[in-house]
N, C-alpha and C positions, 0 to 999 in steps of 0.2 A: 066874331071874336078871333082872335090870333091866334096864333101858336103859343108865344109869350104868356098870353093871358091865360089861357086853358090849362097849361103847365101850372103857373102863380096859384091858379081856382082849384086846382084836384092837388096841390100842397095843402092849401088851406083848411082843404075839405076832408084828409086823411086825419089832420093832427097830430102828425108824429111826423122823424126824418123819411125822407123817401130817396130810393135811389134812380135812376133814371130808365132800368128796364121794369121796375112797379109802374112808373109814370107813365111809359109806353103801354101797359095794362090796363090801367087806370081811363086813359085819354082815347085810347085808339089811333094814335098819330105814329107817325113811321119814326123811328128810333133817330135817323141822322137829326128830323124835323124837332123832336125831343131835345138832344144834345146841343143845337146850334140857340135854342132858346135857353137854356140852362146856360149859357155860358153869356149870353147876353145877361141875364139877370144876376149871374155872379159879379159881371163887369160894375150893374149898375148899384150893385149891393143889397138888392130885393128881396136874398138866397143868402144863407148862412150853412156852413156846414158845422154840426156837434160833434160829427164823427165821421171818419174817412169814408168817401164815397157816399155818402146821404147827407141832404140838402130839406132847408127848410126854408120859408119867410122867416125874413129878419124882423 
């Protein structure tokens, strides 16, 4: 599984906004490898944010 996708699966899987250093908790992956998949998904509209700095599936 990717980066992408493990980020996407542990939003899913929390059920609520998340921000990126929970994510890094959550996943175990290195915080840059975090951020550069987060911004892909924002790119492709995957990620929604509700509220500043926390990110969900759209």
């Amino acid at each position: 599984m990717d980066v992408k996708q493990q980020v996407l699966e542990a939003m899913k899987a929390a059920g609520e906004p998340l921000n990126a250093g929970r994510l890094v908790e959550m996943t175990g992956l290195d915080r840059k490898d975090v951020d550069k998949a987060m911004a892909e998904l924002k790119k492709s509209g995957e990620i929604v944010s509700p509220k500043r700095c926390y990110w969900q599936p759209s």
